[in-house]
N, C-alpha and C positions, 0 to 999 in steps of 0.2 A: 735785159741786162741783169745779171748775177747782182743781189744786193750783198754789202759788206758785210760780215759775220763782227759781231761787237763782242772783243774779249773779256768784257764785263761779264754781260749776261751768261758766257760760256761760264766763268767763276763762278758767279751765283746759283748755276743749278747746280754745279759740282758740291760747292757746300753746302747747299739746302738738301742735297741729296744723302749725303755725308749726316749732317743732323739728325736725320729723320731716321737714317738707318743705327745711328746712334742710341737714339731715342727708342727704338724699335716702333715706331710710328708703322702702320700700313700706305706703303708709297704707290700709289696710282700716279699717270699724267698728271691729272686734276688737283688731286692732294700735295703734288711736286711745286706745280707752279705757285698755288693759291698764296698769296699774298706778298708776289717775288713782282708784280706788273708786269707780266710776259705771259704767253700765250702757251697753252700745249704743244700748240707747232715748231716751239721750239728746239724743243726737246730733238724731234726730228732733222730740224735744218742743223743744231749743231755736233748731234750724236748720231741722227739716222737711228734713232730710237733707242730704246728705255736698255736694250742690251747693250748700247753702246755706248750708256752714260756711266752703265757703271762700268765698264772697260775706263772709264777716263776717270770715275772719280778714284777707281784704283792707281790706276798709272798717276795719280796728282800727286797723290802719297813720296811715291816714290822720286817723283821730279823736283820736288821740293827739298824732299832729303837731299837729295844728290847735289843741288847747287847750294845748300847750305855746306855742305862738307866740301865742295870746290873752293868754298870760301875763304876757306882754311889757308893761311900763308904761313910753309914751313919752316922751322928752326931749323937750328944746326943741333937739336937734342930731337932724335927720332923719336924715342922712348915719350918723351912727352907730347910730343905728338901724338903718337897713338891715345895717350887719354884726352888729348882735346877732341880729335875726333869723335870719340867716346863721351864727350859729356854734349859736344852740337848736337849730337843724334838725341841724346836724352832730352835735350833742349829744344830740340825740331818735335819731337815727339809731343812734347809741354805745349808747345805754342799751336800746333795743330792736331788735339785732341782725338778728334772726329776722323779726320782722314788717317791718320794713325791706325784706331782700326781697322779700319778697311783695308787699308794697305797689304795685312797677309793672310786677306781671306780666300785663301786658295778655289772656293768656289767657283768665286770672278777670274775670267779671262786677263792680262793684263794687252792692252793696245801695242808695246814694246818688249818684251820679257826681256831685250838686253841693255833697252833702257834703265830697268829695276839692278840689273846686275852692277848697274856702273854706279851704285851709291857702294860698294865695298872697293870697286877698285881701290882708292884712295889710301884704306889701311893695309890691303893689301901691298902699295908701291909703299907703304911707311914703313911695315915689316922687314922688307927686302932692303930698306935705307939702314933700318939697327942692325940688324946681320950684317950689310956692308962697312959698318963703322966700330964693327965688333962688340953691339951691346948684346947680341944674341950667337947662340952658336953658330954655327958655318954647318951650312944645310939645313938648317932653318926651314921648314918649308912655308911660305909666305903666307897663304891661302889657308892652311890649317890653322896655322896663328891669328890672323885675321881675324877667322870664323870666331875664335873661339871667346877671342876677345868680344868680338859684335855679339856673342851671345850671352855674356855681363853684361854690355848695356841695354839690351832688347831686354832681359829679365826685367831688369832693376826699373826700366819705362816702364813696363807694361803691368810690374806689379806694384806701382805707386801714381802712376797715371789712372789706373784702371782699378785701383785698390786692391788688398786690403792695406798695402804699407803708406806709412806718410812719406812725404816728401824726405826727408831727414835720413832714411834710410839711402837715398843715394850718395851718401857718405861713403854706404859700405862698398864702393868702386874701388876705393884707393886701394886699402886691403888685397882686394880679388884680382886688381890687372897687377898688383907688383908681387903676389905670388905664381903669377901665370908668367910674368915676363921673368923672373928670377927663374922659373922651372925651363924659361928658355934662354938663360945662360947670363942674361944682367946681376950688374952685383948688388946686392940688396939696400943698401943704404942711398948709393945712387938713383937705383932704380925707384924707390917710394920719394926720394926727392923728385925726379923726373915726372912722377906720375902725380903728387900732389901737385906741382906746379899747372899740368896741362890739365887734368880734372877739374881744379880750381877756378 
């Protein structure tokens, strides 16, 4: 009889795994478990081995994101929507350090690659909600604005999560999406009210 798989222990190597590579620690089985109360054999029963832990501690990254920004309950103001999303992500980033990097280490395989996709849907259907409500032009392409936007806030994480900027510097959000959304057709004064409000 198959024994249960405990979703704890599955956690614990993911982060311990996370850490280490962090750390830049040298990760063997042995050096993985040691001081976690589990066994090498773990590793195997819950990943089928070391290639396949890091397949998951990547894909965590990502699953994580993804259901903090599901979190998300929309207004009747798109535009600021877009910066909340914009500031969970920076805040999913804050709160899980470790797996953050990992997340887009393209080396690692991901376990779902369209599981990682589905943390952009979100700003992407938000896009398509301001264009439909006439904060942005008509034609708008959803997905390019998305992007471009997701790439404010992956900067602005990655270079105050990861140094050299302090924290303080994710101020300079507001700035950067209400010249990106004004360049997509928001009117200015609305548009940094909207985007302060959702960043905030």
């Amino acid at each position: 009889m198959a024994r249960t798989k405990d979703p704890g222990v599955r956690a614990l190597l993911i982060e311990r795994a996370a850490q280490m590579l962090r750390k830049r620690e040298p990760i063997t089985l042995r050096s993985l478990v040691a001081g976690t109360g589990v066994s090498t054999m773990a590793v195997y029963t819950y990943f089928d081995g070391i290639d396949g832990l890091w397949k998951a501690v990547r894909q965590e990254g990502f699953t994580r994101l993804t259901g903090v920004l599901a979190g998300l309950a929309p207004t009747d103001d798109a535009v600021r929507d877009l910066a909340a999303l914009g500031s969970a992500y920076v805040a999913n980033a804050a709160a899980n350090p470790d797996l953050y990097r990992v997340m887009f280490d393209a080396s690692v395989e991901l376990e779902d690659p369209a599981g990682a996709d589905a943390g952009l849907r979100p700003l992407v259907e938000t896009v398509a909600r301001a264009t439909a409500d006439g904060r942005f032009f008509a034609g708008t392409d959803p997905l390019a604005l998305a992007t471009q936007s997701w790439a404010i806030g992956h900067g602005l994480a990655s270079l105050t999560i990861n140094g050299p900027l302090p924290r303080e510097a994710l101020g300079y959000a507001v700035p950067m999406l209400t010249a990106l959304f004004v360049q997509a057709g928001d009117e200015p004064d609305r548009c940094r009210a909207s985007v302060s409000q959702g960043w905030g």
